[in-house]
C-alpha positions in Angstrom: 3.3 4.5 5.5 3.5 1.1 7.5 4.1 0.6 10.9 7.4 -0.5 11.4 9.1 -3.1 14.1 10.0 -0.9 17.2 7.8 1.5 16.4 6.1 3.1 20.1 2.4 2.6 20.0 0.2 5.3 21.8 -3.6 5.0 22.5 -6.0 8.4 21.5 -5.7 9.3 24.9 -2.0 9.1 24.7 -0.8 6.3 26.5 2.2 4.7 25.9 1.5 1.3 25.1 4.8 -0.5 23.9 6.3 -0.9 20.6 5.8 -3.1 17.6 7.2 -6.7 17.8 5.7 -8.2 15.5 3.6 -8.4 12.0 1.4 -10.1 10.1 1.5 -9.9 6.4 -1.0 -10.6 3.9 0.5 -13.7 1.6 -0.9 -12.4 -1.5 0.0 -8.5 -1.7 2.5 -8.4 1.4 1.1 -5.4 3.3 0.7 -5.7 6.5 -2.7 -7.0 7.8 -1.6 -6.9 11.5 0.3 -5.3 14.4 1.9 -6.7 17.9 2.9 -5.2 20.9 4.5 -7.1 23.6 4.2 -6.2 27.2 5.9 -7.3 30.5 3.4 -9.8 32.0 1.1 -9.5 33.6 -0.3 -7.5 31.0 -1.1 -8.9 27.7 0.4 -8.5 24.4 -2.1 -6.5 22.0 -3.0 -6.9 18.8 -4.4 -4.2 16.3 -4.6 -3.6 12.4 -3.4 -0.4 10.4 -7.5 1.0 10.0 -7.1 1.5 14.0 -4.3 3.9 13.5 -5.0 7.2 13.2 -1.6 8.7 12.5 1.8 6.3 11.6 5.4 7.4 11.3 8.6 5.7 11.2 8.9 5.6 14.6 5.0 6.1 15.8 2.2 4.3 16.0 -0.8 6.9 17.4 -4.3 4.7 17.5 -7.8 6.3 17.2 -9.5 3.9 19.9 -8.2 3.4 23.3 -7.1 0.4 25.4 -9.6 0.3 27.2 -11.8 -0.3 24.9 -10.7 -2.8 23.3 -11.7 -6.7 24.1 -8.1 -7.5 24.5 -7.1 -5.3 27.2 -9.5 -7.5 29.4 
């Protein structure tokens, strides 16, 4: 399954993140090479690809890394 636009992003540790705005599609095959999810500044919109989801539904985006650790989050 493919993330989908509104879909609510959480981190492993469960934290809501936002939901999906955006994607990025390859030009060639169409899936979906990347993932966006705007946030009320001052916090930054994040960016992350399908391999760092560990579970996607229709409506849910679960990751298998944390915000924290990611270089964006910064």
């Amino acid at each position: 399954m493919e993330p989908q636009y509104g879909a609510e992003v959480i981190d492993k540790n469960g934290r809501k993140l936002g939901k999906i705005n955006y994607l990025v599609r390859d030009t060639w095959d169409g899936g979906i090479k990347k993932f966006m999810i705007y946030r009320k500044p001052p916090e930054k919109d994040l960016t992350f690809s399908p391999e760092d989801a560990s579970e996607i539904t229709e409506s849910t985006v679960k990751l298998n890394i944390a915000v924290e650790e990611t270089d964006e989050s910064q």
